[in-house]
N, C-alpha and C positions, 0 to 999 in steps of 0.2 A: 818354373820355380824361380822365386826372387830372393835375394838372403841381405839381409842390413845387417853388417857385422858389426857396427857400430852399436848395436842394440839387443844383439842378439833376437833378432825376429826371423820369424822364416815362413813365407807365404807359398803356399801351394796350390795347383792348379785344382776346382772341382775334381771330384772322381766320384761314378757311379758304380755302387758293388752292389750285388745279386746274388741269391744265394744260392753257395755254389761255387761262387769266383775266388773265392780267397779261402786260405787256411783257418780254422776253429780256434781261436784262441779263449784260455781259460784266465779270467783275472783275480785277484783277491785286495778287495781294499785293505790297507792297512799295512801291504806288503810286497803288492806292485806298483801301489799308487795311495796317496793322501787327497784330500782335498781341504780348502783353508778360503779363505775368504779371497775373491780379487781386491790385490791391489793397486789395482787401477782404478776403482771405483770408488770412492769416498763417503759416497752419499748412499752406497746399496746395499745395507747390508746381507742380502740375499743372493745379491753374483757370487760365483766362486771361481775357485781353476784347481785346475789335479797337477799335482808335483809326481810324474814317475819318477820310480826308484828302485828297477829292475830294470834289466833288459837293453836290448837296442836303443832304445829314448831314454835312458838313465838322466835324471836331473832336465827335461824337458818339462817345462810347465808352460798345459794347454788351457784354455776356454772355449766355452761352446757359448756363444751369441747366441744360436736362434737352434731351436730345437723342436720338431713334429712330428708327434708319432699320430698317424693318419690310416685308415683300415688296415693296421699290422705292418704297416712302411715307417720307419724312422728313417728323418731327412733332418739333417745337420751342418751344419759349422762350424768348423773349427779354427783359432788361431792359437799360433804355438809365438807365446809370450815371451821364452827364453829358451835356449839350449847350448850345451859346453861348445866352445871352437869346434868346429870341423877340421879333423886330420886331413893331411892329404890323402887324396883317393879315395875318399868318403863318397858314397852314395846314395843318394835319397829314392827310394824305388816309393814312390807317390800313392801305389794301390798298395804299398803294404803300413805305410801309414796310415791309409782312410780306414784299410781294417783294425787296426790294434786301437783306432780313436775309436771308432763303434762299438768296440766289445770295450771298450771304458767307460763311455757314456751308457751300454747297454745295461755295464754290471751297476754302474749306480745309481741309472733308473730302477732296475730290479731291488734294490736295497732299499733305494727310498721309497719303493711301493711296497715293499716287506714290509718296516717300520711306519710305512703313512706317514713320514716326519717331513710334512711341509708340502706333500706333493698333489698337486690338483692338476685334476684332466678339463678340457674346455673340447667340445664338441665342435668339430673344423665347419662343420658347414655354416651351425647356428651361432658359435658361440657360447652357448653356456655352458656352465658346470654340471661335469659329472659326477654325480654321487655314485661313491662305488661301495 
């Protein structure tokens, strides 16, 4: 784990969860988490990031780069673009962040396949669009 305090960023090392390995978390947009355009991006207006606002990551805002979901595997990335000071004695337990990012990314996959608002699937091997 690397932390730039000067910026508030906080780089984690990969983690690979299974299911099984980590606790069921249940999320609810709107009220564990928002999401809003990245502002990092100028030019995209289709990037986003999630501002949590519950919980252990209170006021952390993440973004997912690269995202695959491949025969029922979601495989991801994530960078956490801000988070408050860390207290002293604060501790970053790494697999329990990769799980609370998944079931974030999980719930707003599920939402934007609920609604269809914007979301296309591309076929990993060939490349093209699935029409669902």
């Amino acid at each position: 784990m690397s932390q730039d305090s000067d910026e508030g960023s906080l780089e984690l090392e990969p983690v690979h969860l299974h299911d099984g390995d980590m606790e069921q978390l249940t999320l609810v947009d709107g009220v564990d988490f928002i999401l809003s355009e990245d502002p990092t991006t100028e030019d995209d207006d289709g990037k986003w990031v999630a501002q949590i606002l519950e919980g252990t990551y209170l006021d952390w805002v993440v973004r997912f780069p690269r995202v695959v979901l491949d025969k029922g595997e979601l495989d991801f990335n994530y960078e956490v673009l801000f988070h408050p000071p860390f207290y002293e004695g604060y501790e970053i337990h790494e697999h329990d962040v990769a799980n609370y990012m998944g079931e974030l990314l999980s719930t707003v996959l599920l939402g934007l396949q609920e609604g269809k608002d914007g979301l296309i699937y591309f076929d990993q091997e060939t490349g093209e669009q699935i029409d669902i």
